[in-house]
C-alpha positions as CSV (number, residue, x, y, z in Angstrom):
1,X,0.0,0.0,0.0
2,X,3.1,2.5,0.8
3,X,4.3,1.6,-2.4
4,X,1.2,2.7,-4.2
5,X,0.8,6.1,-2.0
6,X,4.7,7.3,-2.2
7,X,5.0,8.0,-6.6
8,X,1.3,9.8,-5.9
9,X,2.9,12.1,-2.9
10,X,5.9,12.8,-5.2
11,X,4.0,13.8,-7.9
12,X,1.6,15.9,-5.8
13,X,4.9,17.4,-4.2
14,X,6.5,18.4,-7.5
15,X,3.3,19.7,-9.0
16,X,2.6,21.8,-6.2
17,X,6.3,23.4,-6.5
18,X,5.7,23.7,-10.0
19,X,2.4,25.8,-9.4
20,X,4.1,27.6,-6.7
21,X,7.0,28.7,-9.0
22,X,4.5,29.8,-11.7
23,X,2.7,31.8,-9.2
24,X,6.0,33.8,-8.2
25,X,6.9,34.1,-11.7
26,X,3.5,35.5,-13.3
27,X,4.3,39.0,-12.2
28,X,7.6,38.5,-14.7
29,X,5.5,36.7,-17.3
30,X,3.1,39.3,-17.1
31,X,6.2,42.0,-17.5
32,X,7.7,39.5,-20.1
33,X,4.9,39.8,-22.0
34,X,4.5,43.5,-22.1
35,X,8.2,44.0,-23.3
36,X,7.9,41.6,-26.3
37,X,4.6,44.0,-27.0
38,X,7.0,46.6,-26.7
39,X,9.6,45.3,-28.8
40,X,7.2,44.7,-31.3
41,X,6.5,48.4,-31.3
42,X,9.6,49.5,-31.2
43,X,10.7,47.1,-34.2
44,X,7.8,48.3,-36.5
45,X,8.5,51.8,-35.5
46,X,11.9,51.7,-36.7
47,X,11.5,50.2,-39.6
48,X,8.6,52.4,-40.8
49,X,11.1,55.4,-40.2
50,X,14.1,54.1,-41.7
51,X,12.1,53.0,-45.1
52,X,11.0,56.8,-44.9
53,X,14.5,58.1,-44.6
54,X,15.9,56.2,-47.3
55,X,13.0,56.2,-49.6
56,X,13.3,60.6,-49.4
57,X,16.6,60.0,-50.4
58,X,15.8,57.9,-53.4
59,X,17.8,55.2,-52.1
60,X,17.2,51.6,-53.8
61,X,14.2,50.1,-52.9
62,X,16.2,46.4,-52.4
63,X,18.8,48.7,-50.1
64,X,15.8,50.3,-47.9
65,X,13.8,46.8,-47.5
66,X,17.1,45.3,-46.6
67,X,18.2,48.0,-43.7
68,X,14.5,48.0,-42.3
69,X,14.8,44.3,-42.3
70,X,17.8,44.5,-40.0
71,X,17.1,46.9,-38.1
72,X,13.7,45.2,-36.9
73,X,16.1,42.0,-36.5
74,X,18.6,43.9,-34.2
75,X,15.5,45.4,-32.2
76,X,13.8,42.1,-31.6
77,X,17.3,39.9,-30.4
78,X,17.7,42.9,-27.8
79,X,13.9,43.1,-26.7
80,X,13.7,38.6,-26.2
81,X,17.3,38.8,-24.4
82,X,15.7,41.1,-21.8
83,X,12.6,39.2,-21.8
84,X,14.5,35.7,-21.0
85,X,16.0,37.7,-18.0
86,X,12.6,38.7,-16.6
87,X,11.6,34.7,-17.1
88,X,14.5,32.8,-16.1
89,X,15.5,35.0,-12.8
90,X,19.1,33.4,-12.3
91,X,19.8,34.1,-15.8
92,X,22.5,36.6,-15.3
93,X,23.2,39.5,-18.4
94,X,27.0,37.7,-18.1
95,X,25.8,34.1,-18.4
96,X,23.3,35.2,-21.3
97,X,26.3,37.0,-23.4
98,X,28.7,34.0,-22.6
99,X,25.8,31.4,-24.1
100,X,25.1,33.8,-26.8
101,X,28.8,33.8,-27.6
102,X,29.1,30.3,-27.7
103,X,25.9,29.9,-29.8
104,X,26.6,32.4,-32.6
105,X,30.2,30.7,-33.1
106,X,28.0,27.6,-33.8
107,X,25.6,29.2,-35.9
108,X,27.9,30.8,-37.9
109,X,29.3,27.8,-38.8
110,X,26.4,26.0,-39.5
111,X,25.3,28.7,-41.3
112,X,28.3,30.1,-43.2
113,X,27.0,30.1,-46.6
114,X,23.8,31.9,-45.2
115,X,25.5,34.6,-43.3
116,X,28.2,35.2,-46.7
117,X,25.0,35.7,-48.7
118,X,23.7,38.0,-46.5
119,X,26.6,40.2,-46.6
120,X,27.6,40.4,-49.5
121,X,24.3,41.4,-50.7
122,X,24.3,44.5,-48.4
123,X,27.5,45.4,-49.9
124,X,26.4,44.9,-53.0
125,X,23.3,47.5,-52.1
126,X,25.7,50.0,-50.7
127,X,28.2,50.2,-53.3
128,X,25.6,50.2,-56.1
129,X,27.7,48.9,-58.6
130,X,24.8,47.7,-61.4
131,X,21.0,49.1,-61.4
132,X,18.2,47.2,-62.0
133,X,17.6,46.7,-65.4
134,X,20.9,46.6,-66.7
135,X,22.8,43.4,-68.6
136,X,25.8,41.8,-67.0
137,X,28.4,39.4,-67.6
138,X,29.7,37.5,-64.7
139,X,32.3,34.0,-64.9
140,X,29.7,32.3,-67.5
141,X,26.7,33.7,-66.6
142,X,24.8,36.9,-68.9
143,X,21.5,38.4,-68.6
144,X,19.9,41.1,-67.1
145,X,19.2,42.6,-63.3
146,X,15.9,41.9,-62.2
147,X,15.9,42.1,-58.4
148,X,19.1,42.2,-55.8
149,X,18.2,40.8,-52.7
150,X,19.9,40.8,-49.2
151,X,20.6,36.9,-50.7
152,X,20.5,36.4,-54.4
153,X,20.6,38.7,-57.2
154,X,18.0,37.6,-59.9
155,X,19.3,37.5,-63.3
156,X,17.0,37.2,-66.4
157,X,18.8,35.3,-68.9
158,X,18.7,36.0,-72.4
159,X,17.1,32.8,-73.6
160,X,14.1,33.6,-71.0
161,X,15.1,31.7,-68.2
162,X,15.3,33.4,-64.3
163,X,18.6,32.3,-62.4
164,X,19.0,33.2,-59.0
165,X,22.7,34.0,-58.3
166,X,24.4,33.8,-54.5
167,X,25.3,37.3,-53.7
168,X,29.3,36.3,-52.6
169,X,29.6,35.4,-56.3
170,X,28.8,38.4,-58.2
171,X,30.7,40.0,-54.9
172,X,33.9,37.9,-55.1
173,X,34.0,37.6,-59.0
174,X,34.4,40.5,-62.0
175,X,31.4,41.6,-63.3
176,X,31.2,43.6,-66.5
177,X,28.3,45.7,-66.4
178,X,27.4,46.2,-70.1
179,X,25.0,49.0,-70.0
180,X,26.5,50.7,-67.4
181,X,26.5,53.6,-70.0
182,X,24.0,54.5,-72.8
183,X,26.6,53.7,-75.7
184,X,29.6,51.3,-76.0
185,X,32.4,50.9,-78.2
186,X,32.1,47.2,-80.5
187,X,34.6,45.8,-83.4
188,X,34.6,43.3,-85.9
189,X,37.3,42.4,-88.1
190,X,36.8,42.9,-91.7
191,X,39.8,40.8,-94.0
192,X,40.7,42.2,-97.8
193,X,43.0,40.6,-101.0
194,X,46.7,41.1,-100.7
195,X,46.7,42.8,-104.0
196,X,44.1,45.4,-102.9
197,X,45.6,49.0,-102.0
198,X,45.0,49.1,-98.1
199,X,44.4,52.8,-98.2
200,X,41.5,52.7,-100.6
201,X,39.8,49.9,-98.2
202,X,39.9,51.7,-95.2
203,X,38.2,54.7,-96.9
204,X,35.8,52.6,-98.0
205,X,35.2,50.6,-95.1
206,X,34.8,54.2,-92.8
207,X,33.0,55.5,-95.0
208,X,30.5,52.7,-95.1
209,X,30.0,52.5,-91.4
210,X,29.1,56.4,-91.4
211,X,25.5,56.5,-92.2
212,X,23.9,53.3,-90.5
213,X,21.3,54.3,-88.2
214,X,22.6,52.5,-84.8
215,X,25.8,54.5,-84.9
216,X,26.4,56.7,-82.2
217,X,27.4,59.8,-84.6
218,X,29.1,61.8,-81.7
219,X,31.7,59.6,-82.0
220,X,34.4,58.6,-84.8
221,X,34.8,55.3,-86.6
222,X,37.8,54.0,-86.5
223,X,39.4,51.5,-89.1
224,X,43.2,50.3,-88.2
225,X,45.0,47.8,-90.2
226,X,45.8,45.2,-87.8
227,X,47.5,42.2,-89.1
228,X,48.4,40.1,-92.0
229,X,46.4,36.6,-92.0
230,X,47.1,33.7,-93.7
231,X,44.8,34.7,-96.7
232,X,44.0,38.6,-96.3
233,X,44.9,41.7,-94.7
234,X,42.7,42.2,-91.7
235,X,41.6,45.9,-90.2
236,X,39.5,46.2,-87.1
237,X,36.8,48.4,-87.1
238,X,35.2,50.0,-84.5
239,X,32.4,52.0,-83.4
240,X,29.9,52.9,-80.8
241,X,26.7,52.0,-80.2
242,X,23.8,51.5,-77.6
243,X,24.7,49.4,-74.7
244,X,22.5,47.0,-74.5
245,X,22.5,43.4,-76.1
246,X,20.2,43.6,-78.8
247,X,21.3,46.8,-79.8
248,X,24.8,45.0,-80.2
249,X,23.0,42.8,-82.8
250,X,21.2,45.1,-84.3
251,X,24.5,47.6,-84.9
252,X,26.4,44.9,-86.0
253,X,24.4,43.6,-88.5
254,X,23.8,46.7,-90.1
255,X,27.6,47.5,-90.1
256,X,28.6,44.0,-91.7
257,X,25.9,44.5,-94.9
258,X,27.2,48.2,-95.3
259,X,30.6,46.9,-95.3
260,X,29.9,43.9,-97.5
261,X,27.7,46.0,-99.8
262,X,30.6,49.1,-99.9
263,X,33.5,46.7,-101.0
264,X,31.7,45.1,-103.5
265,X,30.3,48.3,-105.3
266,X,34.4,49.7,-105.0
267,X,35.5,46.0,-106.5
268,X,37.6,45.2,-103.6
269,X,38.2,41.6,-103.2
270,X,36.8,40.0,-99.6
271,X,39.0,36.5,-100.1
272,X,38.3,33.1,-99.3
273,X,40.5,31.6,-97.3
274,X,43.2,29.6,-99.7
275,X,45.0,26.4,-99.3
276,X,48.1,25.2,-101.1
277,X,48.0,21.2,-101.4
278,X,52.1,19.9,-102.7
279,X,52.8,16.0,-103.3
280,X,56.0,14.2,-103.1
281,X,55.4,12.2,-106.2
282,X,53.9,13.0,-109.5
283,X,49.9,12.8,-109.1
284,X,47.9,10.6,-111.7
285,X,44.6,11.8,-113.0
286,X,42.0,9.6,-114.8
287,X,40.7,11.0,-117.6
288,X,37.3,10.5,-119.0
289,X,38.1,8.9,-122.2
290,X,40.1,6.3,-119.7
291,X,43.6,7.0,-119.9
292,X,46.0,8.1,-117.6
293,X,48.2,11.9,-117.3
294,X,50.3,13.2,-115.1
């Protein structure tokens, strides 16, 4: 019969401790509860203000989502370390920073990537290096900004498809930001005969390129004479255009028909590439009527 009555007393013992400590502790619920309310406050307070300060200052709307996200973040890890010293009494500000130590080493490294991300992306809003809207090149990626996010940058690829790039790669690797200005400079490489005179070819090929519509006209042509290739002369032409991608295209295939079209009215010889075949020994040749010449 004890040994039936003794677990019942023990359990009745602990829950009437347990109620007792609840009891002592509901005025620092009660307080715990009011400072998360506050905190919450606070946190959407802050963050309303900051997007209004950055937003009078035209600052990007990715940058001002991004520092009102943080700032709420910040806000609410100060408001529940106070509130687990209201609820946990022996929980000493020393003992809380110590743990809090401890645990951000071990969520930093469980969350490396994560963190990497994160901060590169805020650099990445700060420095402004690329808008949105605007075509980049980065290792063997190519499309255009779409969003930039505290995490990935969302590139629109040329083809149609949306690929979400980690922020510590377009950080940590060159990026050539094609339309960082309105125009560009683009070449080709347009070959000629050796017997043509190289002079009269490079006034025909600049002259050529001067009245196609994509050419930016506050700026020069320029035609150099750059090599000597196996089977022509070659010059580089160049010229500027608008920045973007299909404007590119468009430029260049305009400049390649004048330039085709302007040789051939002047007769100047655009060469196939020639190839000299030699034999060690005399080739034979069958004739039609069946005999054989050499």
């Amino acid at each position: 019969m004890n040994w039936n009555v003794e677990p019942l007393s023990i359990l009745a013992e602990q829950l009437n401790s347990l109620l007792r400590s609840t009891v002592e502790l509901a005025p620092n619920i009660v307080a715990a509860l009011l400072l998360l309310l506050v905190t919450w406050l606070i946190a959407r307070l802050l963050g309303g203000a900051i997007r209004k300060v950055l937003v009078s200052s035209q600052s990007r709307p990715s940058l001002v989502v991004a520092l009102a996200k943080l700032v709420r973040i910040f806000v609410w890890v100060i408001g529940i370390l106070l509130t687990a010293t209201l609820v946990f009494p022996g929980l000493t500000p020393t003992k809380l920073l110590a743990g809090l130590g401890i645990g951000s080493i071990a969520i930093g490294l469980a969350f490396k990537d994560i963190f990497e991300n994160f901060l590169a992306g805020f650099l990445i809003l700060l420095r402004k290096p690329m808008r949105i809207g605007d075509d980049i090149e980065c290792e063997d990626l190519s499309g255009r900004v779409e969003q930039i996010s505290v995490r990935d940058t969302f590139l629109r690829k040329r083809s149609g498809e949306l690929v979400l790039v980690p922020n510590s790669c377009i950080y940590k690797n060159p990026v050539r930001i094609l339309t960082d200005h309105a125009h560009r400079r683009i070449s080709i490489i347009v070959g000629v005969a050796y017997g043509e005179n190289v002079d009269a070819a490079r006034d025909v090929i600049s002259k050529a390129l001067e009245n196609i519509e994509t050419r930016n006209r506050e700026k020069p042509v320029e035609v150099f004479a750059q090599e000597f290739n196996s089977s022509s002369i070659d010059f580089m032409v160049r010229w500027w255009t608008g920045s973007t991608p299909l404007q590119e295209h468009q430029s260049r295939d305009q400049a390649v028909a004048a330039i085709k079209a302007a040789l051939d009215e002047a007769g100047i010889e655009i060469p196939f590439p020639y190839r000299t075949l030699t034999f060690a020994q005399p080739l034979t040749i069958n004739t039609e009527s069946g005999g054989d010449q050499k």
